[in-house]
N, C-alpha and C positions, 0 to 999 in steps of 0.2 A: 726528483730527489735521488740521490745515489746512495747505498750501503757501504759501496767500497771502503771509506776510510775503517768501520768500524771493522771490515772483516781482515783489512791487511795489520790493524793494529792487532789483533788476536794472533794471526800468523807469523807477525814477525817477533813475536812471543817466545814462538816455537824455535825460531832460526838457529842457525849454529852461531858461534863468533866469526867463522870466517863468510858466512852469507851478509850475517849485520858487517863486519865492515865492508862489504863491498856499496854499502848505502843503500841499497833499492835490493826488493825483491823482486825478481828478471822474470819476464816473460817472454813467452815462444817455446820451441821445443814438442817434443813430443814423449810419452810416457807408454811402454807395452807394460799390459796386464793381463796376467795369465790365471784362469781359474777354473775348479772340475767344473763341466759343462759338457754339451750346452744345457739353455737355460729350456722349461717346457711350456710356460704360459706367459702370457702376454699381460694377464688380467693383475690386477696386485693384488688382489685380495686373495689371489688362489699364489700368486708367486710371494710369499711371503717370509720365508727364511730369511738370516741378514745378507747371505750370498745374495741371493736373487734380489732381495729389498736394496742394497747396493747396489745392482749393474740395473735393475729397473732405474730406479731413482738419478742416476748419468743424463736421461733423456728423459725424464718424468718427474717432474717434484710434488708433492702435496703443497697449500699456501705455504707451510711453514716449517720447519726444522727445532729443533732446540739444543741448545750450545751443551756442552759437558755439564757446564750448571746447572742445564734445566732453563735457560732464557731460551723465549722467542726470537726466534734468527727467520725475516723474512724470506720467502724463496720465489714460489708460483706468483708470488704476489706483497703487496706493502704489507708493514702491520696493521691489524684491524686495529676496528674504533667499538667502543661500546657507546652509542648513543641514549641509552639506556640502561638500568641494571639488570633489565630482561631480553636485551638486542644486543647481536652482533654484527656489524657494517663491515663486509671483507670488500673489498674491490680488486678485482680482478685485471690482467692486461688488458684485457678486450672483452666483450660481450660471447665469442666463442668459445673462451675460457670459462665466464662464468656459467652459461650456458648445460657446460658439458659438465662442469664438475656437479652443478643440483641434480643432471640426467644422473651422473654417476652414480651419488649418493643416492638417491633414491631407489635406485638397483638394489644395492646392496639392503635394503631395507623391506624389498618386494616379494614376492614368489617366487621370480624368475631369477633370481641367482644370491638366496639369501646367507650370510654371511656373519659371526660372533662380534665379526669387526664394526657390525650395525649397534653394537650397544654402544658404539662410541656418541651414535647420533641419536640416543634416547631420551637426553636431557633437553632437546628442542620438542617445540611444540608438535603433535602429531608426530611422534617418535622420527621425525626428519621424512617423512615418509609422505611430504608436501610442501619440497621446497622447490622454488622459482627465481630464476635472475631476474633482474629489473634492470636491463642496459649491459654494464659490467661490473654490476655489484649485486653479492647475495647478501641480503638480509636477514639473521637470523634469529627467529624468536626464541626462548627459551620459555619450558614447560614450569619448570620451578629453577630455583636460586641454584647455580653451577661455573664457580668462578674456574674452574678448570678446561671451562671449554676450547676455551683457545688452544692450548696446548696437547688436547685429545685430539683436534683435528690437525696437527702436525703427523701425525700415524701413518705411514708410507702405504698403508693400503687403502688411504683417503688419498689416493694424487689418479691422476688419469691414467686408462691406458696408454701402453706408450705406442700405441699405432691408432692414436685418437688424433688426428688432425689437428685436435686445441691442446696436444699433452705440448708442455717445456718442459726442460731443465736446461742445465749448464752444459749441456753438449748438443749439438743432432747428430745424427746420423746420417754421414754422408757416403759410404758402402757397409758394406756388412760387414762389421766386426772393425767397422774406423767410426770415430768419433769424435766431429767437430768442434771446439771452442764457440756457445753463443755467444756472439760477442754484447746483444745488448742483456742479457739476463741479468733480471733484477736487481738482485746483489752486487752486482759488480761482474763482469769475465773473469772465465777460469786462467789461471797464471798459463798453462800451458794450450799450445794450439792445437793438439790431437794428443787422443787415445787412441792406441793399438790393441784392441782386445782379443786375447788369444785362448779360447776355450780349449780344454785338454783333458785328460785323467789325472787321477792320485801320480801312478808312475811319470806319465807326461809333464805333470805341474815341478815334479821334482827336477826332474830332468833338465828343463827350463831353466831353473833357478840355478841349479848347479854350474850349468854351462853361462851363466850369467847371459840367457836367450831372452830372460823376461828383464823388468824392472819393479814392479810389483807382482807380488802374486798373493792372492786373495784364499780365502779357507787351508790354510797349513796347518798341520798339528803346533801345537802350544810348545815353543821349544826356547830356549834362552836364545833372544834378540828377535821375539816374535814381540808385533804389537796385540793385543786384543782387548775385543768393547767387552761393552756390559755383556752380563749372558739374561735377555731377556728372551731369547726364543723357549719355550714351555711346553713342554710335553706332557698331557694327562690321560690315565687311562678314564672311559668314560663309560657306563654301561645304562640302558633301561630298566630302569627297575621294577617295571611289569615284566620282565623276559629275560630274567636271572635269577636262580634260586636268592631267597631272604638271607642266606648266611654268606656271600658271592662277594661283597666288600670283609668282612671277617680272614676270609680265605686268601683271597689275593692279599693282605694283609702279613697275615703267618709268611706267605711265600719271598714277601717285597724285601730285599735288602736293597735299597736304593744306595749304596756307598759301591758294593758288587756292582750292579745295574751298569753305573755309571761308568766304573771304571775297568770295569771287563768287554763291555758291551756297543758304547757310544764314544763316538768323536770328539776327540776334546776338540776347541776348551768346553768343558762341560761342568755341570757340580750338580747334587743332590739335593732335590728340591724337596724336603719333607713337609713343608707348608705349602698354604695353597699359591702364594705369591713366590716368586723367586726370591735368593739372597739380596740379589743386588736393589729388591723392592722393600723386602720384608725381615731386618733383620733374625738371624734363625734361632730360635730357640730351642733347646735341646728335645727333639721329638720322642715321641709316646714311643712307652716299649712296645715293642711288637708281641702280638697274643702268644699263649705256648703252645703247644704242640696238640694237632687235632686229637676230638678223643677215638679212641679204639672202631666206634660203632659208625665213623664218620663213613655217608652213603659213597659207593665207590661209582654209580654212572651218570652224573649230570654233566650236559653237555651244554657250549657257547660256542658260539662264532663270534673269533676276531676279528677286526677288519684292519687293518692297516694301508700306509700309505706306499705306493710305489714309486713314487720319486722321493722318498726318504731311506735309504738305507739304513739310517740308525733305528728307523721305526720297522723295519725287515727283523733285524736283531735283538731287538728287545721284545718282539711279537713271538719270536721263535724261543726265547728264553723265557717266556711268561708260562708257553706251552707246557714247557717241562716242567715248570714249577708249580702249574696248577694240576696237571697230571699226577704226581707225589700226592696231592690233597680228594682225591677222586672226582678229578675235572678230565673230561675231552675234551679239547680245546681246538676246534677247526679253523685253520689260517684263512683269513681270504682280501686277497691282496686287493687295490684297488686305485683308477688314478688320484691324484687330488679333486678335483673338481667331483669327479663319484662320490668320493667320502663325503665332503662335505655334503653334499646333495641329500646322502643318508642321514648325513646327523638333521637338517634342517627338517625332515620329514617324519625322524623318529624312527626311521627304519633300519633301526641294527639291535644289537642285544650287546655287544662289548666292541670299543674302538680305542683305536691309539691317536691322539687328538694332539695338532703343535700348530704352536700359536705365538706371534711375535707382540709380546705386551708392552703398552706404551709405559715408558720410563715416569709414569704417575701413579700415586698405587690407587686412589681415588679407580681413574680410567680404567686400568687393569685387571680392577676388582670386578669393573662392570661387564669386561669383555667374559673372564673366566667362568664369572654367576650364568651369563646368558651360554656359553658353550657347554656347560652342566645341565644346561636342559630348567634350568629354574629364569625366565625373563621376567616371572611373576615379581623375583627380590629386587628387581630394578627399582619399581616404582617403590620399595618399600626403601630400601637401605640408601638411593643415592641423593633424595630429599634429603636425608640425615645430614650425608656427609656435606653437601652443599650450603648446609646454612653457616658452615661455620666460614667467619670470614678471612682469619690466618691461614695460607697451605701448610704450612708445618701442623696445626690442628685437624686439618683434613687427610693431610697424611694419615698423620695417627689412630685417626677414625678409623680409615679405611683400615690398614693394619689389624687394629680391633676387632673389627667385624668380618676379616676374612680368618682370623683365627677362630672365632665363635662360631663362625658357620662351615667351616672345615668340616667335619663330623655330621653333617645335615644334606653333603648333596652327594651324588651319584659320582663322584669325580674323585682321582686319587692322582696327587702331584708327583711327578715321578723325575725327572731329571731338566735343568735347563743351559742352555749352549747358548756362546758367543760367537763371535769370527776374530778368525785371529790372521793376520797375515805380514808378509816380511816383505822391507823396502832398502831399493838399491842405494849406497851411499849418494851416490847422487840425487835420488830424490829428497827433497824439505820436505816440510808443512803435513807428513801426514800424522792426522789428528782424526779420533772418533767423535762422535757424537754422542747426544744423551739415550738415543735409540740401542745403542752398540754399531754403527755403522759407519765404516769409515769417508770423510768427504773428498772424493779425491777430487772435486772441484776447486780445492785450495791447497794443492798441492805444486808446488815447482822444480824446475829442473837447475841445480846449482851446474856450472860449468866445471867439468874437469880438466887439471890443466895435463897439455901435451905431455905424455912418458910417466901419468900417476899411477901409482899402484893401484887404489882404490880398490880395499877388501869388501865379500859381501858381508853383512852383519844380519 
């Protein structure tokens, strides 16, 4: 069975009039992509940004994807089957694929490298944390009623490593920084026969563009004839609440201008998350005034240690801004920087006092509510609130739920919403078809190269 016709009708959706009249959407060519780099981990679940979640996902897919609407769009693999209303039947290309992916997931759900991204696999029996292929198909029981599941495991930090022998996607990798055309992936072949992937800096990525060196370029600031996805990458500060004074959310509180934050501080495209779900999940309702001003007698020496991420600059910045702010309220506030895979290591152990925590939330607010509860240090509200939300049998009613109940439980956990980012990035007149996904991620596996004719001007936009 092929996908192709469904995916070229979608793309040529997109087309200009002069690609539709040329009748067909052309294949061949080659496409340079240029983006700040390079990348630092191999793993998804630690490479998680939508920059990284993009150039992983080239050579690595999870089973599935989901369209701008929110459908399931085949990748790793066909659509499942429910042969059941409590199983799910994924089959996989081959037995090495399936294989690897229950190895995977079970990782992430283990000691050995556990992960917020594991609340996605909570609604299976034995919190996923006892799955098995049988051939080249996993079977998946479910714990209780979760008609979302399908679509929480499209989650790009549920696809393989991409130096996992069973990882595909719609490219390999045939030197470093070039990237083949699969030609039999599932979906159908990518329109183009290679990527040129050209890692750079801020300065460099411009540089590139300007001289018209790249043809896409990926993470650019938000500028008129920029594309950009959802902004579901999430930023939350997070602390213990055994190892922070009782008045420690109050304070950060007083000091939070998350509209400042945002826009003095972080990389667009960005916005102000003052709920616990992002806009693009949760529409925003007008947040809590911020408290007034401490009183007189407020103690001047308690001390925290921050932790922050070092492959996040925006998270450099806002760590060193909270400093100052918490300083004014009679906080010392000690930086301490740290890779990603460290951090997280700390949070799964409970070994920190205050962290700056970003996290790429699946485009479901059901899923996303589950990821944010479990990275708040609360997996206890799993079992409690996602029975709820799963009985109901409309997704627009589960939405809603979820919505519901992450505004009510706002105010109850350890965790303060603080800003969330998109990707935004600019393509050459010559390239078609680029289109984001419901993750925020753009596919440049359905992207093509329109032909320019000999002596065109072709501006860049």
């Amino acid at each position: 069975m092929t996908f192709r016709p469904l995916l070229l009708a979608s793309l040529v959706c997109l087309a200009t009039p002069a690609s539709r009249a040329a009748g067909r959407t052309p294949y061949g060519g080659e496409v340079r992509v240029a983006f700040p780099g390079p990348l630092e981990s191999a793993d998804p679940a630690l490479a998680d940004s939508p920059l990284e979640a993009t150039l992983r996902g080239l050579v690595s897919r999870p089973p599935c994807t989901l369209s701008p609407e929110g459908q399931l769009r085949p990748a790793l693999a066909p659509e499942p089957s429910r042969p059941t209303a409590q199983g799910v039947r994924w089959s996989l290309p081959a037995p090495a694929q399936a294989q690897a992916l229950a190895r995977a997931w079970t990782r992430l759900t283990g000691p050995e490298a556990p992960s917020p991204y594991r609340a996605l696999l909570f609604p299976l029996r034995g919190e996923g944390r006892q799955l098995a292929a049988t051939g080249d198909t996993l079977e998946l029981t479910l714990a209780f009623p979760w008609p979302d599941l399908e679509r929480a495991l499209c989650h790009p930090a549920l696809a393989l490593a991409p130096t996992s022998p069973a990882a595909l996607g719609p490219f390999a990798e045939a030197t470093r920084n070039t990237l083949d055309a699969r030609l039999a992936w599932t979906p159908g072949r990518p329109y183009v026969e290679r990527l040129r992937l050209q890692p750079t800096d801020e300065r460099g990525l411009a540089r590139l563009w300007s001289t018209q060196g790249t043809q896409v370029a990926l993470g650019v600031s938000p500028e008129p004839g920029t594309l950009t996805g959802a902004a579901l990458y999430a930023t939350y500060l997070t602390w213990s609440p055994r190892k922070v004074p009782e008045d420690f959310r109050r304070a950060v509180e007083r000091a939070l201008d998350r509209e400042d934050l945002t826009r003095l501080f972080v990389r667009g495209p960005a916005v102000p998350m003052p709920h616990l779900l992002p806009p693009a999940l949760l529409p925003q309702a007008p947040a809590a005034p911020r408290p007034g001003p401490a009183p007189a007698s407020e103690p001047a020496s308690r001390k925290v240690t921050l932790l922050y991420d070092t492959d996040n600059e925006d998270q450099r910045a806002v760590a060193e801004r909270l400093q100052v702010k918490l300083h004014d309220l009679g906080y010392t506030v000690a930086l301490l920087p740290l890779p990603r895979a460290g951090l997280r290591a700390r949070w799964a152990s409970g070994d920190y006092e205050v962290m700056l925590h970003s996290l790429l939330l699946p485009p479901v607010p059901g899923p996303a509510l589950a990821v944010v509860l479990d990275a708040a240090g609360r997996k206890d509200l799993l079992g409690v609130e996602l029975p709820r939300i799963g009985l109901l049998p409309d997704s627009a009613a589960r939405d809603t739920r979820a919505r519901e109940r992450a505004v009510a439980l706002a105010p109850s956990l350890p965790l303060l919403p603080l800003y969330a980012q998109g990707l935004a990035l600019r393509g050459a007149p010559e390239v078609e078809g680029l289109a984001f996904d419901a993750q925020g991620l753009p596919q440049l596996d359905g992207v093509w190269v329109r032909p320019v004719a000999t002596g065109g001007a072709g501006g860049r936009r």
